[in-house]
DSSP file (Angstrom, degrees, kcal/mol; ACC not computed):
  #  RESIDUE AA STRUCTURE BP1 BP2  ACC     N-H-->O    O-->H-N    N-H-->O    O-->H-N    TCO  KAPPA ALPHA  PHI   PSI    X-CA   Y-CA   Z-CA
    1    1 A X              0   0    0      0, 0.0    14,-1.5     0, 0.0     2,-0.5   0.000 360.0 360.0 360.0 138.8   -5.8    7.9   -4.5
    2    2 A X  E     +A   14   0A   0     12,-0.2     2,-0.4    10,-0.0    12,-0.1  -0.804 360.0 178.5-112.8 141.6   -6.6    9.3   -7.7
    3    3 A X  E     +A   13   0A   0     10,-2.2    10,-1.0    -2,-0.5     2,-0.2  -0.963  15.9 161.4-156.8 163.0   -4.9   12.1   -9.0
    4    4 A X        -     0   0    0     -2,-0.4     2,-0.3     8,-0.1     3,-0.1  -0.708  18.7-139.6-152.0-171.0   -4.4   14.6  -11.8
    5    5 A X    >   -     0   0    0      4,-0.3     3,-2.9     3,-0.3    -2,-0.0  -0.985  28.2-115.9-163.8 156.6   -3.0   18.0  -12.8
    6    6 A X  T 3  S+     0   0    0     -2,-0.3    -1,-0.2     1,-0.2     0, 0.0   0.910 121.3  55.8 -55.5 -45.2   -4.2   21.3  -15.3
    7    7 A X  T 3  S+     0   0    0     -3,-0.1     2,-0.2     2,-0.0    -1,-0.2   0.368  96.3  73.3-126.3 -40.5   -1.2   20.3  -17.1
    8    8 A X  S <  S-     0   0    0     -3,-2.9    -3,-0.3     1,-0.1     3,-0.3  -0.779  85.6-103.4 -99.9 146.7   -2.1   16.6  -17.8
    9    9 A X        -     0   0    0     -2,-0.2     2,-4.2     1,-0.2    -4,-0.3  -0.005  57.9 -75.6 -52.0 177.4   -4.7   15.2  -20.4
   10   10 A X  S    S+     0   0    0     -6,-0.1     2,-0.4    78,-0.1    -1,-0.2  -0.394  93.6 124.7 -86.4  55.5   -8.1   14.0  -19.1
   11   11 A X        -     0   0    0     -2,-4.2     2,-0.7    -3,-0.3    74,-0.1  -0.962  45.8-148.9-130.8 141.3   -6.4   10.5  -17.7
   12   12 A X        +     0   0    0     -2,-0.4     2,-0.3    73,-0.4    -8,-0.1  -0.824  20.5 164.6 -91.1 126.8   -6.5    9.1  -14.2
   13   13 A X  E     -A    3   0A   0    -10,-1.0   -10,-2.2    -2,-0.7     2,-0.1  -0.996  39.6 -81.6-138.2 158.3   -4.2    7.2  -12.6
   14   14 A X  E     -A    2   0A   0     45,-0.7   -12,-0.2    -2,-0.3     5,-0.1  -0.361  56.7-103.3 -45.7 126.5   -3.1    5.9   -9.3
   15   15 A X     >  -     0   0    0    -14,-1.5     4,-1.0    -2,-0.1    -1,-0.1   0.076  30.0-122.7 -17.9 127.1   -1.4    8.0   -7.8
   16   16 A X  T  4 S+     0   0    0      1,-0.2     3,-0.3     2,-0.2    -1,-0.1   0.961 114.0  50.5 -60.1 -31.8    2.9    6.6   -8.3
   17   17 A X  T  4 S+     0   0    0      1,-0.2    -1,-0.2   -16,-0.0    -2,-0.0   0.826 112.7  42.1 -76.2 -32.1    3.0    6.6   -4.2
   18   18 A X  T  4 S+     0   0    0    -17,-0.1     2,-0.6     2,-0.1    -1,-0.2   0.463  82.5 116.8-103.6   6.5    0.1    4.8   -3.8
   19   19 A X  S  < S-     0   0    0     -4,-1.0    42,-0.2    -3,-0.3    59,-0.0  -0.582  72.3-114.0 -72.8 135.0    0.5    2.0   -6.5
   20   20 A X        -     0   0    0     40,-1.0     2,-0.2    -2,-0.6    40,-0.1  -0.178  37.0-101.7 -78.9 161.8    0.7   -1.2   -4.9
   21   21 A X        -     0   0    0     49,-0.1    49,-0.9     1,-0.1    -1,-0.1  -0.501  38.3 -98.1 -87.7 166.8    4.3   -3.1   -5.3
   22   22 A X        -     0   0    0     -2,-0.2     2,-0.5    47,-0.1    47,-0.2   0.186  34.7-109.1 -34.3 157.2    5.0   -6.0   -7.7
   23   23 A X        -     0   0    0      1,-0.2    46,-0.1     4,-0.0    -1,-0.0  -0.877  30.4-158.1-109.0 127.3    4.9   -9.3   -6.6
   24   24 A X  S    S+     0   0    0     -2,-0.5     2,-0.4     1,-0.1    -1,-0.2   0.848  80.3  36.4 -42.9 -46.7    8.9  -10.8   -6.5
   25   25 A X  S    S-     0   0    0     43,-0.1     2,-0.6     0, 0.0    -1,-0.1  -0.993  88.0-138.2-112.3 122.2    8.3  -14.4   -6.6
   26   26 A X        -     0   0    0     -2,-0.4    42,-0.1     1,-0.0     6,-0.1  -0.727  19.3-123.9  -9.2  86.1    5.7  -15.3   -8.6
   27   27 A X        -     0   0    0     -2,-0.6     5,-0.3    40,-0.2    -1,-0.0  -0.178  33.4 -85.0 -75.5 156.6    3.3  -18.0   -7.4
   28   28 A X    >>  -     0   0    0      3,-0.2     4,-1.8     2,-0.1     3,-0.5   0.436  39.0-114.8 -39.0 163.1    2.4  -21.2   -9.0
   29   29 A X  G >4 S+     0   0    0      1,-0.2     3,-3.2     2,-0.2     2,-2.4   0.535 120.1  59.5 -61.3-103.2   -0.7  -21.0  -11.7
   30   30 A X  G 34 S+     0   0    0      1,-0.3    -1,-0.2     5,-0.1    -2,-0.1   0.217 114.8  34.0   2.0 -41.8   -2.7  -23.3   -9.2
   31   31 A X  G <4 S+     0   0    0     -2,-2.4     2,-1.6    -3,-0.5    -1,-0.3   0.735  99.6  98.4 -96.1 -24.2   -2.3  -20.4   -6.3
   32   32 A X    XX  -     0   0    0     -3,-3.2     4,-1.3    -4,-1.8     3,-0.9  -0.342  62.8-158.5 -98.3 129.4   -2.4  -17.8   -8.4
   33   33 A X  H 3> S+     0   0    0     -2,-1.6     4,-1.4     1,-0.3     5,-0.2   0.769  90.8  51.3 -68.7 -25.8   -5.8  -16.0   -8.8
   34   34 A X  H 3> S+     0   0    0      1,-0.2     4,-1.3    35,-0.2    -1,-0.3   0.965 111.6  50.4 -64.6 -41.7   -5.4  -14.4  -12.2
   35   35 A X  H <4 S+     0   0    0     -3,-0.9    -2,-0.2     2,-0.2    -1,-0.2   0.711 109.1  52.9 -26.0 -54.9   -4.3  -17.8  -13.6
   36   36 A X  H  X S+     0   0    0     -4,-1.3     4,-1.4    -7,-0.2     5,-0.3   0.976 111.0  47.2 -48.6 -90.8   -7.6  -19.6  -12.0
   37   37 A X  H  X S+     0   0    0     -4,-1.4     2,-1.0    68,-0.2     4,-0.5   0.658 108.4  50.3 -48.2 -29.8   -9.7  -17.3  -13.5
   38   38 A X  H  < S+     0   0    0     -4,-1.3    -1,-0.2    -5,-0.2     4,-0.0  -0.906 112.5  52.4 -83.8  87.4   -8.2  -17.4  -17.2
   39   39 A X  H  4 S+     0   0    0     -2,-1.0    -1,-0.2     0, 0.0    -2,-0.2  -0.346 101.5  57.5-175.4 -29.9   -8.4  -21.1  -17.1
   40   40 A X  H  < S+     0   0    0     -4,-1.4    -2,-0.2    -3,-0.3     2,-0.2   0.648  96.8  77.3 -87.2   3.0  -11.7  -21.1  -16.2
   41   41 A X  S  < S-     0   0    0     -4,-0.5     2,-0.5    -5,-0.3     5,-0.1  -0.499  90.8 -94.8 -83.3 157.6  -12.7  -19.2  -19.1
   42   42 A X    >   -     0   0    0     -2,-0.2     3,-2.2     1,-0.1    -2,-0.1  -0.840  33.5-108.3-116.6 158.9  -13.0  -20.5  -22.3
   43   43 A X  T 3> S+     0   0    0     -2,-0.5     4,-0.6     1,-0.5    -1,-0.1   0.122 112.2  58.4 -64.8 -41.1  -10.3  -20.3  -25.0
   44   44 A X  T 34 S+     0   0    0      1,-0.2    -1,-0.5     2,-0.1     4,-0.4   0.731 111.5  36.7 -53.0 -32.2  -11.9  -17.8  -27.1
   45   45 A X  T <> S+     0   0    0     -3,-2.2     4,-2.3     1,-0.2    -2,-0.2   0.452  92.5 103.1-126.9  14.3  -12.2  -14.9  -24.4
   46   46 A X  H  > S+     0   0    0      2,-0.2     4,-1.8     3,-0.1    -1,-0.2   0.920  91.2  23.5   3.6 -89.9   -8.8  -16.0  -23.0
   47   47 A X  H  X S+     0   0    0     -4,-0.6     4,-1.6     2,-0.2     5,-0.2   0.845 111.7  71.0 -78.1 -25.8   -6.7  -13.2  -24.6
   48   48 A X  H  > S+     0   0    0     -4,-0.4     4,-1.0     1,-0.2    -2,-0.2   0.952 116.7  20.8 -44.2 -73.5   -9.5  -11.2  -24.8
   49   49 A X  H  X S+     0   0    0     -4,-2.3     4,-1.0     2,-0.2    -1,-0.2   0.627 110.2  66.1 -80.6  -9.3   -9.3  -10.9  -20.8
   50   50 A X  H  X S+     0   0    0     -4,-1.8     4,-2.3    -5,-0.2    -1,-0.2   0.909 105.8  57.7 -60.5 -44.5   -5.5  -11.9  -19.9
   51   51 A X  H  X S+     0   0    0     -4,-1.6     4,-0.7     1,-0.2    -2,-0.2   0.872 107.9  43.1 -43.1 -55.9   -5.3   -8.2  -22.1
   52   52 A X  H  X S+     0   0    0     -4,-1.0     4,-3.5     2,-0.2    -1,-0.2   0.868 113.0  59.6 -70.1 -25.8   -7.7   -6.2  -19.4
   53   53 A X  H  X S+     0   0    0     -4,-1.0     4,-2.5     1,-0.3    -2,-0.2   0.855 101.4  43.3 -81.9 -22.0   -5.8   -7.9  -17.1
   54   54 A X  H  X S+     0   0    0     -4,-2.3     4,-0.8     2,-0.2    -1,-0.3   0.574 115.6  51.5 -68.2 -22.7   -2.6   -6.6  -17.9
   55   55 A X  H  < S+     0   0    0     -4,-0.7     3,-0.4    -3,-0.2     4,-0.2   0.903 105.3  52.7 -89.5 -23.8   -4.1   -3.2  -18.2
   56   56 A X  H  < S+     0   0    0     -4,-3.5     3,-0.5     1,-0.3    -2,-0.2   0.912 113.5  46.6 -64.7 -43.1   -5.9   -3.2  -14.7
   57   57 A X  H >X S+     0   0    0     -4,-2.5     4,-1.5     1,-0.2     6,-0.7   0.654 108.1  57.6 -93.4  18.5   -2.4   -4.2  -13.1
   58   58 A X  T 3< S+     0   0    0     -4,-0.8    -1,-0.2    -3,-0.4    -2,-0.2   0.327 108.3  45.1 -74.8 -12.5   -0.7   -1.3  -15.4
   59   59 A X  T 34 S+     0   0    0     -3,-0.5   -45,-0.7    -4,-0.2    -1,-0.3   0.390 122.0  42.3-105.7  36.2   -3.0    1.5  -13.7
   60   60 A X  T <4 S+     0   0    0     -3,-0.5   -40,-1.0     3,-0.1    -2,-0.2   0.143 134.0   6.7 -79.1 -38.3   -2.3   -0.1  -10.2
   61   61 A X  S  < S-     0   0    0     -4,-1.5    -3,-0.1     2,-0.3   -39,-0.1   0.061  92.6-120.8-146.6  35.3    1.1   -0.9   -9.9
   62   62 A X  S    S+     0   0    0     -4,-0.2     2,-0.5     1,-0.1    -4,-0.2   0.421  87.1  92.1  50.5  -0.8    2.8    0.5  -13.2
   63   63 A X  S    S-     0   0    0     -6,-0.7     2,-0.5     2,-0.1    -2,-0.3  -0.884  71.2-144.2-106.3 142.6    4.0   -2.4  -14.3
   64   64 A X        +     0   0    0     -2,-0.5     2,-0.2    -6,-0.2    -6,-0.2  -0.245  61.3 106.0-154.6 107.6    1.6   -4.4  -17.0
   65   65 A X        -     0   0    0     -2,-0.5     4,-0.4    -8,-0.2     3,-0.2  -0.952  56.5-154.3-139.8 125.5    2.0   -7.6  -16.4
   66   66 A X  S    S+     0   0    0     -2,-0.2     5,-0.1     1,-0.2   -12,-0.1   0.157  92.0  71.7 -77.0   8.5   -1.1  -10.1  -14.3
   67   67 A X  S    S+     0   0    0    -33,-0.1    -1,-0.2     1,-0.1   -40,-0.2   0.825 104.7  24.5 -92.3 -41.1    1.5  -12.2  -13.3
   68   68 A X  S    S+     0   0    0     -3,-0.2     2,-0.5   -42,-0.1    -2,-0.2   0.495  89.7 113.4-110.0  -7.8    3.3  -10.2  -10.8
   69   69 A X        -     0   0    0     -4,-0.4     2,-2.0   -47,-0.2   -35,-0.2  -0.434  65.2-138.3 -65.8 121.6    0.4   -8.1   -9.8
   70   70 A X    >   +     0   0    0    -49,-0.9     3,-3.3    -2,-0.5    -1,-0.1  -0.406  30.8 171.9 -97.3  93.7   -0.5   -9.0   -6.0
   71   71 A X  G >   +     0   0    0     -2,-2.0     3,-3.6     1,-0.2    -1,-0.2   0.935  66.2  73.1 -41.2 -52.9   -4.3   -9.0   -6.3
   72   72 A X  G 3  S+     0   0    0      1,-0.3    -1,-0.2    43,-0.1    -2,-0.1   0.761  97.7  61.2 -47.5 -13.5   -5.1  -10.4   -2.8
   73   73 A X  G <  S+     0   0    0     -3,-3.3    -1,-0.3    42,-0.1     2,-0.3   0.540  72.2 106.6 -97.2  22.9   -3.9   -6.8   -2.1
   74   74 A X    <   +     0   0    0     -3,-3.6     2,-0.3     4,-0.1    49,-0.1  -0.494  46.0 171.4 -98.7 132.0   -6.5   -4.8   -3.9
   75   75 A X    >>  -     0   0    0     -2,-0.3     4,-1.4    47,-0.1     3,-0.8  -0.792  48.2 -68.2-130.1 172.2   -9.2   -3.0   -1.3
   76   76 A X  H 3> S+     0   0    0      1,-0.3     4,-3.4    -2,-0.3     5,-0.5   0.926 122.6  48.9 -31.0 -80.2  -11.6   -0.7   -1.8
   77   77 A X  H 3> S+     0   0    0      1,-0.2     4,-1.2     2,-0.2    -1,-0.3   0.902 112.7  51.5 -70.7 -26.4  -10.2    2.5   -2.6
   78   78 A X  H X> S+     0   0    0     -3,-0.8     3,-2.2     2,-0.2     4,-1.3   0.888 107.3  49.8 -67.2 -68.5   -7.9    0.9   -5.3
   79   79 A X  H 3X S+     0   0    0     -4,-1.4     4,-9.9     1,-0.3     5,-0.2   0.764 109.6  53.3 -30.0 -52.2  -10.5   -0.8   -7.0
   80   80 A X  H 3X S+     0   0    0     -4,-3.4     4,-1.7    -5,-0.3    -1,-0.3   0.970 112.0  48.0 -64.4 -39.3  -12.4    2.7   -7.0
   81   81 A X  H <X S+     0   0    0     -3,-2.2     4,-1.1    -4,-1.2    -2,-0.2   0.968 112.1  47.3 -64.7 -47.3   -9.1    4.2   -8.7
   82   82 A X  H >X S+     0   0    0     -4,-1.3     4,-2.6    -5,-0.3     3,-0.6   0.945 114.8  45.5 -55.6 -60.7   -8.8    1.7  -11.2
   83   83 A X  H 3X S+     0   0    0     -4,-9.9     4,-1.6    -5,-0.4    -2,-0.2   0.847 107.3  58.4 -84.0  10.4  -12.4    1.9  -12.0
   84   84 A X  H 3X S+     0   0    0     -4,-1.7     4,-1.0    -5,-0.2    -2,-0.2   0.636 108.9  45.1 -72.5 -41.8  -12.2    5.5  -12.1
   85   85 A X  H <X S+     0   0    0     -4,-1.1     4,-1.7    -3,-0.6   -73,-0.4   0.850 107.7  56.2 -72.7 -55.4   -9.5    5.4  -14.8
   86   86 A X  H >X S+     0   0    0     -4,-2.6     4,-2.6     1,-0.3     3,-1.4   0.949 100.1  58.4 -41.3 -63.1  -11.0    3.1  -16.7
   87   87 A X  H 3< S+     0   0    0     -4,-1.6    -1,-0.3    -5,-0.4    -2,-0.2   0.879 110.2  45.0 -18.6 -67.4  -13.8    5.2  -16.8
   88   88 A X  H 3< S+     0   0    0     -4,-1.0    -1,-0.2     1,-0.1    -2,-0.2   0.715 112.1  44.5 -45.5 -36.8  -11.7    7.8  -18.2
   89   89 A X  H << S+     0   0    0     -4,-1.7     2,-0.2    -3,-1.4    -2,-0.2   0.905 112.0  51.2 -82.8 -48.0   -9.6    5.9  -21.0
   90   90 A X  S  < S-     0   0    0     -4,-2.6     2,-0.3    -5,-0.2     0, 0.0  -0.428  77.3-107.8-115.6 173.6  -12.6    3.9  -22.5
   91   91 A X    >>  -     0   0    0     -2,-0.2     3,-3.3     1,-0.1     4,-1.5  -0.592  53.3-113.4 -99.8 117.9  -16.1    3.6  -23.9
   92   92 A X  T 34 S+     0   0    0     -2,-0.3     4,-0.5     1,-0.2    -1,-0.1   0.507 114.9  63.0 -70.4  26.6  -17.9    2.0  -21.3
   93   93 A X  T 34 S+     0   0    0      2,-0.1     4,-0.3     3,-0.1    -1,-0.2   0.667 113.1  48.1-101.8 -27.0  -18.9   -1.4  -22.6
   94   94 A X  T <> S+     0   0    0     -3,-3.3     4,-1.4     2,-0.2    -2,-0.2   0.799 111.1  50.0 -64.7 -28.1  -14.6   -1.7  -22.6
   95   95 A X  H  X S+     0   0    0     -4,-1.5     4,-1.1     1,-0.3    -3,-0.1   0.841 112.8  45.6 -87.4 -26.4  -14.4   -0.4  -19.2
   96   96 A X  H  > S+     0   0    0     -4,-0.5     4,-0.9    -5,-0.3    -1,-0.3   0.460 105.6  53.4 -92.4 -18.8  -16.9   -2.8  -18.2
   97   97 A X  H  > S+     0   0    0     -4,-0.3     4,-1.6     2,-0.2    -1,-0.2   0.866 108.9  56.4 -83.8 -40.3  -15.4   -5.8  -19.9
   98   98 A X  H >X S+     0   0    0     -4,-1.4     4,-2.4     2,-0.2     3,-0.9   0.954 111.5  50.6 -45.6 -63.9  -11.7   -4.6  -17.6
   99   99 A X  H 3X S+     0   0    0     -4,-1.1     4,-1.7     1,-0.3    -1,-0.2   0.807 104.1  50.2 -69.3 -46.3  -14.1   -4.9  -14.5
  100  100 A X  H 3X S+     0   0    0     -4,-0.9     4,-1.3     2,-0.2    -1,-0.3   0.921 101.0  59.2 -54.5 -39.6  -15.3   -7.7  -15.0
  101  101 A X  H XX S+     0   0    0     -4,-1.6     4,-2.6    -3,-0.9     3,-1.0   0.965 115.3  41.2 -33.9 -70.4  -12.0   -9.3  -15.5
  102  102 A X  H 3X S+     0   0    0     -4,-2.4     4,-1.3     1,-0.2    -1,-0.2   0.694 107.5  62.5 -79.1   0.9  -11.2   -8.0  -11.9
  103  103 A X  H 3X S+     0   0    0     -4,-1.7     4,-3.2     2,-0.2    -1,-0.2   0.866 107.7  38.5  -9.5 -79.2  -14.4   -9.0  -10.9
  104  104 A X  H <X S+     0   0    0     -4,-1.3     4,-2.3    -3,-1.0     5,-0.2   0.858 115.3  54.8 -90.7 -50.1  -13.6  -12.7  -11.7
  105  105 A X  H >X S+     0   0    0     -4,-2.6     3,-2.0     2,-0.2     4,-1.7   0.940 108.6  50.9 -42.2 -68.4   -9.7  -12.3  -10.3
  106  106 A X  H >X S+     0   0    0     -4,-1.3     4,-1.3     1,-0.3     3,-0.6   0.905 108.1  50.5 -11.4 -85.1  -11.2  -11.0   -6.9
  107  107 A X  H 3X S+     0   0    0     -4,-3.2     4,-3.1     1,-0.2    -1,-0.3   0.838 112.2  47.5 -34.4 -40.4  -13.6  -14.0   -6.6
  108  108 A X  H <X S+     0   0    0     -4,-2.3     4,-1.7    -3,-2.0    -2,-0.2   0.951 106.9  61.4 -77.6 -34.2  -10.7  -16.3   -7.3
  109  109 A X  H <<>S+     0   0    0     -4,-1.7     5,-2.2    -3,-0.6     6,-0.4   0.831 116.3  26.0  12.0 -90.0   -8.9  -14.4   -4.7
  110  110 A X  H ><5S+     0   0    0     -4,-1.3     3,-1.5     1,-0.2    -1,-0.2   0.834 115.3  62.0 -73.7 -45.7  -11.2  -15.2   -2.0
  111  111 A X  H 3<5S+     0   0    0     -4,-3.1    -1,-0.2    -5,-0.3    -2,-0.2   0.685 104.6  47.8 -67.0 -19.7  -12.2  -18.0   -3.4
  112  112 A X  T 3<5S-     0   0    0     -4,-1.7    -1,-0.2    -5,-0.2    -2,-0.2   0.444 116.8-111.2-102.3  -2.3   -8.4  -19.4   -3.1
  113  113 A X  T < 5S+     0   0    0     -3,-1.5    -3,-0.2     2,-0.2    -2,-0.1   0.739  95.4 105.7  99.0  25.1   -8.3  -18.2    0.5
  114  114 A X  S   <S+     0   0    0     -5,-2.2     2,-0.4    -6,-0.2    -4,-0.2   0.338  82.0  49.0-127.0   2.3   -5.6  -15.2   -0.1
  115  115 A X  S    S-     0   0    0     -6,-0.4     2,-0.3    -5,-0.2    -2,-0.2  -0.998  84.4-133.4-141.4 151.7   -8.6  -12.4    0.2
  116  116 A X     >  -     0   0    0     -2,-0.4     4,-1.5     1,-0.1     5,-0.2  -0.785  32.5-108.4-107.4 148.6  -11.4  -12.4    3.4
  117  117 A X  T  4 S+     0   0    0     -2,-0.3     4,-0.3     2,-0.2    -1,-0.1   0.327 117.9  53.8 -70.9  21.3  -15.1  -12.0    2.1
  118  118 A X  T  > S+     0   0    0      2,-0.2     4,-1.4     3,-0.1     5,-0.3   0.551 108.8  47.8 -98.8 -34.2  -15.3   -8.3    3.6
  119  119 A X  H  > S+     0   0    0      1,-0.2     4,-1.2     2,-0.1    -2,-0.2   0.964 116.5  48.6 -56.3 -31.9  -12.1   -7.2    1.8
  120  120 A X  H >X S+     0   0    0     -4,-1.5     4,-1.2     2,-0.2     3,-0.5   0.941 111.8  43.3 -92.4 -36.6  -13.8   -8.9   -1.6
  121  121 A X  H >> S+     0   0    0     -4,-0.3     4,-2.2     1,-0.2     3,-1.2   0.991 116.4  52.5 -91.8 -41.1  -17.1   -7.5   -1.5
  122  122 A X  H 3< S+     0   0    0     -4,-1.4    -1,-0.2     1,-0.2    -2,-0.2   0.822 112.8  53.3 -28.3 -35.1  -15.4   -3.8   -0.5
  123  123 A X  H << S+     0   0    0     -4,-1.2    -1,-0.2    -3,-0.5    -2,-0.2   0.627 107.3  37.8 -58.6 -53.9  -13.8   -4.5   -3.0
  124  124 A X  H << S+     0   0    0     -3,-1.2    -2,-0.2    -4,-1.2    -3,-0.1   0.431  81.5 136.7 -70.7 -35.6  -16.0   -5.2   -5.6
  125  125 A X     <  -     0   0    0     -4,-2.2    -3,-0.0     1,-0.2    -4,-0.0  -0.115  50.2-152.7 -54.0 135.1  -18.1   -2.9   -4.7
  126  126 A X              0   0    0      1,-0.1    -1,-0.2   -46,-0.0    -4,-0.1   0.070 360.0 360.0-104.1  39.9  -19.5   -0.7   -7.4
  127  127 A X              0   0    0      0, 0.0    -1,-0.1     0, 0.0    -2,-0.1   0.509 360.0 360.0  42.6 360.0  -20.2    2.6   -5.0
Protein backbone atom coordinates (compact mmCIF):
# COMPACT_ATOMS: atom_id res chain seq x y z
CA UNK A 1 0.00 0.00 0.00
CA UNK A 2 1.19 3.24 -0.86
CA UNK A 3 0.51 6.10 0.99
CA UNK A 4 0.89 9.82 1.58
CA UNK A 5 -0.49 12.95 3.32
CA UNK A 6 -1.14 17.11 2.42
CA UNK A 7 1.30 17.49 5.06
CA UNK A 8 4.16 15.34 3.65
CA UNK A 9 6.51 16.22 0.72
CA UNK A 10 5.92 14.56 -2.71
CA UNK A 11 7.53 11.01 -1.36
CA UNK A 12 6.00 7.60 -1.36
CA UNK A 13 6.44 5.02 0.79
CA UNK A 14 5.17 1.75 2.02
CA UNK A 15 2.87 2.18 4.06
CA UNK A 16 4.83 1.41 8.13
CA UNK A 17 1.89 -1.45 8.53
CA UNK A 18 2.47 -2.97 5.45
CA UNK A 19 6.37 -3.08 5.27
CA UNK A 20 7.44 -6.52 5.19
CA UNK A 21 9.56 -7.78 8.49
CA UNK A 22 13.29 -8.17 8.62
CA UNK A 23 14.73 -11.35 8.17
CA UNK A 24 16.31 -12.67 11.96
CA UNK A 25 18.76 -15.12 10.90
CA UNK A 26 20.42 -14.30 7.98
CA UNK A 27 21.01 -17.04 5.42
CA UNK A 28 24.24 -18.20 3.90
CA UNK A 29 25.54 -16.11 0.66
CA UNK A 30 25.00 -19.36 -1.38
CA UNK A 31 20.99 -19.33 -0.34
CA UNK A 32 20.78 -15.96 -0.34
CA UNK A 33 19.36 -14.28 -3.43
CA UNK A 34 20.76 -10.77 -3.12
CA UNK A 35 24.24 -12.31 -2.64
CA UNK A 36 23.78 -14.61 -5.92
CA UNK A 37 22.96 -11.83 -7.85
CA UNK A 38 25.86 -9.40 -6.72
CA UNK A 39 28.32 -12.17 -7.43
CA UNK A 40 27.19 -12.69 -10.53
CA UNK A 41 27.81 -9.22 -11.54
CA UNK A 42 30.95 -7.90 -12.33
CA UNK A 43 33.16 -6.06 -9.82
CA UNK A 44 32.69 -2.72 -11.26
CA UNK A 45 28.79 -2.49 -10.96
CA UNK A 46 29.09 -4.37 -7.64
CA UNK A 47 28.60 -1.34 -5.31
CA UNK A 48 26.93 0.40 -7.79
CA UNK A 49 23.94 -2.15 -7.24
CA UNK A 50 24.53 -3.68 -3.58
CA UNK A 51 23.63 0.52 -3.04
CA UNK A 52 19.95 0.15 -4.99
CA UNK A 53 19.72 -2.69 -3.14
CA UNK A 54 19.93 -1.31 0.10
CA UNK A 55 17.61 1.41 -0.90
CA UNK A 56 14.77 -0.95 -2.40
CA UNK A 57 14.86 -2.89 1.08
CA UNK A 58 14.78 0.67 2.96
CA UNK A 59 11.36 1.63 1.13
CA UNK A 60 10.00 -1.98 1.94
CA UNK A 61 10.83 -2.91 5.17
CA UNK A 62 12.47 0.36 6.83
CA UNK A 63 15.46 -0.98 7.56
CA UNK A 64 18.42 -0.53 4.64
CA UNK A 65 20.18 -3.24 4.69
CA UNK A 66 19.92 -6.39 1.50
CA UNK A 67 21.00 -8.70 3.91
CA UNK A 68 18.20 -9.05 6.07
CA UNK A 69 15.57 -8.05 3.61
CA UNK A 70 13.31 -11.37 2.93
CA UNK A 71 12.95 -10.98 -0.86
CA UNK A 72 11.30 -14.36 -1.53
CA UNK A 73 8.50 -12.40 0.12
CA UNK A 74 8.05 -9.60 -2.24
CA UNK A 75 4.53 -9.93 -4.54
CA UNK A 76 2.97 -7.84 -6.66
CA UNK A 77 1.60 -5.01 -4.86
CA UNK A 78 4.96 -4.40 -3.02
CA UNK A 79 7.01 -4.37 -6.01
CA UNK A 80 4.34 -1.78 -7.42
CA UNK A 81 4.95 0.36 -4.12
CA UNK A 82 8.53 0.21 -4.39
CA UNK A 83 8.43 1.11 -7.93
CA UNK A 84 6.07 3.75 -7.29
CA UNK A 85 8.50 5.49 -4.82
CA UNK A 86 11.17 5.18 -6.78
CA UNK A 87 9.39 6.86 -9.24
CA UNK A 88 9.04 9.61 -6.97
CA UNK A 89 12.59 10.09 -5.40
CA UNK A 90 14.55 9.76 -8.78
CA UNK A 91 15.25 10.61 -12.39
CA UNK A 92 14.16 7.79 -14.16
CA UNK A 93 17.33 6.27 -15.64
CA UNK A 94 18.12 5.88 -11.41
CA UNK A 95 14.83 4.47 -10.84
CA UNK A 96 15.38 2.18 -13.47
CA UNK A 97 18.91 1.13 -12.51
CA UNK A 98 16.98 0.29 -8.57
CA UNK A 99 14.59 -2.03 -10.66
CA UNK A 100 16.70 -3.70 -12.25
CA UNK A 101 18.62 -4.54 -9.24
CA UNK A 102 15.24 -6.20 -7.98
CA UNK A 103 14.72 -7.47 -11.18
CA UNK A 104 17.96 -9.61 -10.96
CA UNK A 105 17.27 -10.50 -6.94
CA UNK A 106 13.73 -11.86 -7.96
CA UNK A 107 15.24 -14.07 -10.71
CA UNK A 108 17.65 -15.38 -8.15
CA UNK A 109 14.79 -15.82 -5.96
CA UNK A 110 13.06 -18.17 -8.06
CA UNK A 111 15.82 -19.29 -9.56
CA UNK A 112 17.17 -20.59 -6.00
CA UNK A 113 13.75 -22.18 -5.43
CA UNK A 114 12.49 -19.74 -2.44
CA UNK A 115 9.90 -17.79 -5.02
CA UNK A 116 7.30 -19.92 -7.52
CA UNK A 117 7.34 -18.59 -11.18
CA UNK A 118 3.70 -16.98 -10.83
CA UNK A 119 4.75 -15.02 -7.70
CA UNK A 120 8.09 -13.88 -9.82
CA UNK A 121 6.56 -12.79 -12.95
CA UNK A 122 3.66 -10.87 -10.72
CA UNK A 123 6.11 -9.70 -9.40
CA UNK A 124 8.16 -8.31 -11.87
CA UNK A 125 5.57 -7.24 -13.54
CA UNK A 126 5.82 -3.74 -14.92
CA UNK A 127 1.75 -2.95 -14.92
Amino acid sequence: MITTTENEPSQTLVASQDRLPVVEQPMGSDQHPAAVYLARLGKGSRRTMRTALNTVAEIATGTPDATVMPWSQLRYQHTAAIRATLAERYAPSTANKHLAALRGVLREAWRLGQLDGDDYHRAVDRG
